[in-house]
N, C-alpha and C positions, 0 to 999 in steps of 0.2 A: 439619384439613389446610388448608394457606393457598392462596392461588387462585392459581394458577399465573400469571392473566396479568397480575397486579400487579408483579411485576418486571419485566417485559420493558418494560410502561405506562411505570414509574417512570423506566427509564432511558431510552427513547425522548421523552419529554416535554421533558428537555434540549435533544434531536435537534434534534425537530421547533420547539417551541415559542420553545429560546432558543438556539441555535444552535451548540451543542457538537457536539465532532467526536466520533465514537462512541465511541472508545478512554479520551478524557477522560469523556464520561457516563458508561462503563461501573463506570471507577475511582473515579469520584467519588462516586455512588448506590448507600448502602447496598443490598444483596440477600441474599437468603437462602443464607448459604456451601454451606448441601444441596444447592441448586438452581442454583448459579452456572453451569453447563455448559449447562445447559438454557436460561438465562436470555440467556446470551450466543447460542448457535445463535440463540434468537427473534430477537433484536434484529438481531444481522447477518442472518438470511433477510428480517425484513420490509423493510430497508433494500436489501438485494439486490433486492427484487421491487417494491419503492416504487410505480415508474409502472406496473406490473400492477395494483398491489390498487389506484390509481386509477380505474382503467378499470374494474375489477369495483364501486365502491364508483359509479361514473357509470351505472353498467349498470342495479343496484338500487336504487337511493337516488332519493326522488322532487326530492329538493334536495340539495345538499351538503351534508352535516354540520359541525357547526363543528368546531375542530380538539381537540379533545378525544376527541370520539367516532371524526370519521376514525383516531386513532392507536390505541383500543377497534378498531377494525372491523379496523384493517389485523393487527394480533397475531393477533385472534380467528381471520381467515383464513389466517392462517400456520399456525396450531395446525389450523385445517380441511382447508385442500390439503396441506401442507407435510410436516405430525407426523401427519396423518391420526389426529386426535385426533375422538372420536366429534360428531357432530353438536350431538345433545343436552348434552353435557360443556361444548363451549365455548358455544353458548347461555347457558345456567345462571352459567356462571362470567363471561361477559361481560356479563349483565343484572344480577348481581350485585355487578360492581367499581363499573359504573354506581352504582348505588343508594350504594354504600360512596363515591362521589366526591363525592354531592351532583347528579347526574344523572337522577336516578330517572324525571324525567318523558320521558326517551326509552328506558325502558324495552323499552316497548310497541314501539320503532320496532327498535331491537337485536333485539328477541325475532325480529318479523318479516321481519329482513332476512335473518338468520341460517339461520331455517329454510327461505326459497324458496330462496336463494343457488342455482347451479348453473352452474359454473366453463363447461359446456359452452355456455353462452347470453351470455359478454360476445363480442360483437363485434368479431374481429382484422380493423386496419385492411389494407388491401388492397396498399398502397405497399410499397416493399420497404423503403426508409428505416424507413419508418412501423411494418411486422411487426418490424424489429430492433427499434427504439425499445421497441412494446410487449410483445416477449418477453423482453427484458432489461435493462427499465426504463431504456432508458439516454436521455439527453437527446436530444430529433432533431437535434441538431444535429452532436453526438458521433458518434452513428449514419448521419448522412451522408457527415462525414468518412472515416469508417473504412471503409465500402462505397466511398467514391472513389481510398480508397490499399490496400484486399487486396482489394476484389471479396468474393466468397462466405465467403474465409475471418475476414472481421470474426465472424462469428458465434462460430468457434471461440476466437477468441482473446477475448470477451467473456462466455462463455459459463462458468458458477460452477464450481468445482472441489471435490471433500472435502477437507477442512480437511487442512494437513499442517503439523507443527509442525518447523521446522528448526532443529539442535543441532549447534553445532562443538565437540568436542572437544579439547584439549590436545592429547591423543596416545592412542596404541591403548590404553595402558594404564587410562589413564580412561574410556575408551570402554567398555571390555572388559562391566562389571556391568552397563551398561545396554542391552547390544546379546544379552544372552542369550535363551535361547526365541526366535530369529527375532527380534526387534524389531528395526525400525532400517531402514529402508530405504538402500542406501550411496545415493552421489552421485558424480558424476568428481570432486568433488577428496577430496582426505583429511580423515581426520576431520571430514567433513559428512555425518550422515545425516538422514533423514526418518522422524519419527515422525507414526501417527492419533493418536497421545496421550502425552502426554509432562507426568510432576508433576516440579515443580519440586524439589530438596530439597539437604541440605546442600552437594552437590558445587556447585552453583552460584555459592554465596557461597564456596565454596573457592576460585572461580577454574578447576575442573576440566573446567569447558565453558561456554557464552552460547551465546545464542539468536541465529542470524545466518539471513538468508534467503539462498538456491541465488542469488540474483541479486546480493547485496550481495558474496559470496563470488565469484563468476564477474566481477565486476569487478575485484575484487580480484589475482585470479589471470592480469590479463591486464598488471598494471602489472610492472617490469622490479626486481629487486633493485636497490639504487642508497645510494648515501651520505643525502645528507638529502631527505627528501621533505615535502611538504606536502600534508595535506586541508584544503582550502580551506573546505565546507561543511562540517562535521565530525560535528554530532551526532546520535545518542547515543555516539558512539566508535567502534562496531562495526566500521568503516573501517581506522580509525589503528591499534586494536588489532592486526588483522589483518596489517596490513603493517608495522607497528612489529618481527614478526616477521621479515621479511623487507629492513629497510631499517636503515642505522646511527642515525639520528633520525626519529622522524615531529614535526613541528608541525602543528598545530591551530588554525583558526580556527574560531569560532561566535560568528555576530551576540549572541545572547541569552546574557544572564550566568548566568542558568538551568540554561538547555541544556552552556555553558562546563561547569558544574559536574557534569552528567551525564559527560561524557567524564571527566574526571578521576576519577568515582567506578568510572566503567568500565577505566578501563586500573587503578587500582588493585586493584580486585574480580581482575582477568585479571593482575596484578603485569607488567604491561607498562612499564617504567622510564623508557623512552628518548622519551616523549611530553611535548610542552609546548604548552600549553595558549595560546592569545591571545584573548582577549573583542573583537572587530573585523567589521567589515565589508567581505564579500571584495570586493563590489563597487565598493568605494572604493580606488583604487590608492596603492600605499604604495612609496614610492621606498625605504626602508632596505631592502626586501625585494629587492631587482634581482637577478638572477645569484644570489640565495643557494642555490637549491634544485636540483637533480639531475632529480627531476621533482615535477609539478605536478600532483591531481587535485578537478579540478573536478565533483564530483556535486552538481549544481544544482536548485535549486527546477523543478518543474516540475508536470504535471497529474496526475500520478498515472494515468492512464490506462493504466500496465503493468499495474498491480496493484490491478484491483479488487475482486478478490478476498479482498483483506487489509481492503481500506479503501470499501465497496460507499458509504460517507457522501460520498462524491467525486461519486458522480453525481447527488447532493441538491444539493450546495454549488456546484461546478464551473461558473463559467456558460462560455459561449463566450468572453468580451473577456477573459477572465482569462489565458487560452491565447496571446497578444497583449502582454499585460501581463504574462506570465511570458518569453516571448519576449525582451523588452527585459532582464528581469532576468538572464537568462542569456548573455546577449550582452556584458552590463557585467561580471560577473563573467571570462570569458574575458578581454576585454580587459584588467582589469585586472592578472591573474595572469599572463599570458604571459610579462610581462617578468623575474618574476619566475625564470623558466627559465636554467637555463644555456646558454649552448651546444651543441650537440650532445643534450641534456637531452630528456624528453618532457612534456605536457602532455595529463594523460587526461581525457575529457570523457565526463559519463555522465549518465544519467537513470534516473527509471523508469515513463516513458511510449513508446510505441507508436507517434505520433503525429510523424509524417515531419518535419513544420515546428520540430520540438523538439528534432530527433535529427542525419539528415543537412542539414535545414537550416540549421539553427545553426550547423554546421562549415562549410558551405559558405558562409555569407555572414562566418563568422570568417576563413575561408582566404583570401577574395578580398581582405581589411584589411591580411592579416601573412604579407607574402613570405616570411619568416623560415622560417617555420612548413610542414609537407607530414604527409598521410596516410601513417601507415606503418600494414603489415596487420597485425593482429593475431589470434589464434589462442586458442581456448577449448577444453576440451572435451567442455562441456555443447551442446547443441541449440541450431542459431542458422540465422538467417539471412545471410548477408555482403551489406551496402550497399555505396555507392557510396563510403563512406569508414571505415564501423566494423562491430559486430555486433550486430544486435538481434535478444535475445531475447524469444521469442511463449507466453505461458502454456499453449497446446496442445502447445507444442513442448521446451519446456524447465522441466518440470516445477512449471509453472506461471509463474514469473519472466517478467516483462514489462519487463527493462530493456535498455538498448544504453550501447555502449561504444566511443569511438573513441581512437586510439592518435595523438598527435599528434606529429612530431619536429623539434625548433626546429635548424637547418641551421649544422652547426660551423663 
């Protein structure tokens, strides 16, 4: 039997050590296909809980470990609080990945940390920033923010969810085989439901449904049917696909020729026809574009802080300036597209982050630039909040989805 915490090591070592985003170490790091379910929960729990099993690993640990063995200690404790895997088990199996690494001579220090450990003796800092931070590992810096803009409900909205896997559908009839025996949780729009588990298999490569998240769909759902439209950020497509349904053209922009290449394998896989593709940079304004588009969606770079849940490797990477530094990029990208508007035309601005300065910020110091331009309200009918100029959705509130939406109308 192989040791269970050798894959979860395997792909965390990228993480931690050379700086992969999770999703890239996950798919990159051979693993045991038996075990890949198991292997991926580990990896996302320990990353979710990061700055906890710091604090437990400062609690026990008479020096820091180097980072080899912190990333042995943090799995092993995932598999001990977490899988409530027996004590003895992950001991055994975590003094022995050691020994298999070339580690052997902290053997002795594994053994012993493992069996005092007792989650009830690390010390929760007192501060209220400080208990956020260490109960859901999140940056203190993050976690002051978010207690300055919801007060008590930062917790909830940071706070880890059971995994749900979101599937859009073609149509009912495609739906129909997959949603038998109760599966399928619906959602307010059509053909989106939520699945605990969901395998992938032929209908996918058919085109018979894609994997689309409750918030990339509720964005979607708030832009207007219209002649030609543009996604300005575009990939992996899931966007363009989407409304390409709904609009007579979609174009596409995507900085990276890469990523270009994903959308086009995506609207072909979904047989979406009416998509065209531009390898460019939104944030660089392009005068042939002026007045060509109907409307305009800008879903921009940003922190990731809607959706931690998806992506828990954001509160490792994320620092604060970057927050700052994404700011400016989103600001340039607005700027540059708006002209791109017709008249009377809309320009939708999205994210999917939580974080005020990202969301009605950005609109409000684009709106003070471009008389042109006015808040129109716009209307979901998934769980949301209404701002000062759009809607943001709260992962407690809207089934998870941590993104916002504003609806912008450039003045006929």
């Amino acid at each position: 039997m192989s040791n269970p915490l050798y894959d979860p090591f395997a792909v965390l070592q990228k993480v931690y050590g050379q700086g992969c985003w999770l999703k890239q170490a996950l798919q990159e790091t051979p693993v045991e296909e038996a075990h890949r379910a198991r292997t991926a929960k580990a990896v996302y729990g320990v990353l979710e809980n990061d700055g906890y099993f710091d604090a437990c690993i400062r609690a026990f640990a008479p020096k820091t470990p180097k980072l080899p063995l912190r990333i042995l200690l943090k799995v092993a404790l995932y598999f001990l609080l977490f899988l409530q895997k027996p004590r003895y088990m992950v001991t055994d199996n975590a003094v022995s990945l050691a020994k298999k690494l070339g580690k052997g001579g902290a053997a002795g220090f594994l053994n012993a940390f493992l069996r005092a450990f007792d989650a009830a003796k690390v010390p929760v800092p007192a501060g209220e920033a400080e208990r956020l931070s260490f109960l859901h590992s999140l940056p203190l810096w993050a976690a002051k923010r978010l207690l300055a803009q919801y007060g008590q409900e930062a917790e909830e909205i940071v706070r880890s969810r059971p995994p749900r896997t979101f599937v859009r559908f073609v149509s009912a009839e495609a739906a129909a085989p997959y949603l038998a025996e109760g599966k399928g949780e619906p959602t307010p729009f059509a053909g989106l439901y939520a699945f605990a588990s969901f395998r992938r298999d032929a209908g996918y490569d058919a085109g018979l449904y894609t994997f689309q998240s409750v918030g990339s769909v509720a964005v979607c759902a708030v832009a207007e049917p219209c002649g030609a439209l543009l996604d300005a950020c575009a990939a992996p497509g899931g966007k363009s696909v989407l409304l390409a349904e709904k609009c007579g053209g979609v174009t596409a922009f995507e900085l990276h020729p890469h990523r270009a290449e994903l959308i086009k394998r995506y609207a072909a896989r979904m047989h979406a026809e009416n998509i065209e593709v531009f390898c460019r940079d939104s944030s660089v304004h392009d005068g042939r574009f002026d007045g060509a588009f109907d409307a305009v969606l800008a879903d921009v770079p940003c922190s990731g802080y809607g959706v931690l849940a998806e992506n828990p490797d954001i509160k490792l990477f994320r620092k604060e300036e970057d927050v700052a530094a994404l700011q400016k990029t989103q600001a340039a990208i607005l700027n540059a597209c708006a002209p791109y508007v017709k008249a009377g035309g809309c320009l939708y601005y999205s994210t999917c982050s939580v974080l005020r300065e990202e969301n009605d910020g950005a609109v409000a110091a684009f709106l003070a630039e471009h008389e042109a331009f006015f808040a129109e309200r716009a209307e979901s009918p998934l769980a949301h909040k209404k701002t000062a100029y759009g809607l943001q959705f709260l992962p407690h509130l809207s089934m998870g989805a941590g993104f916002y939406v504003c609806k912008l109308r450039r003045r006929a």
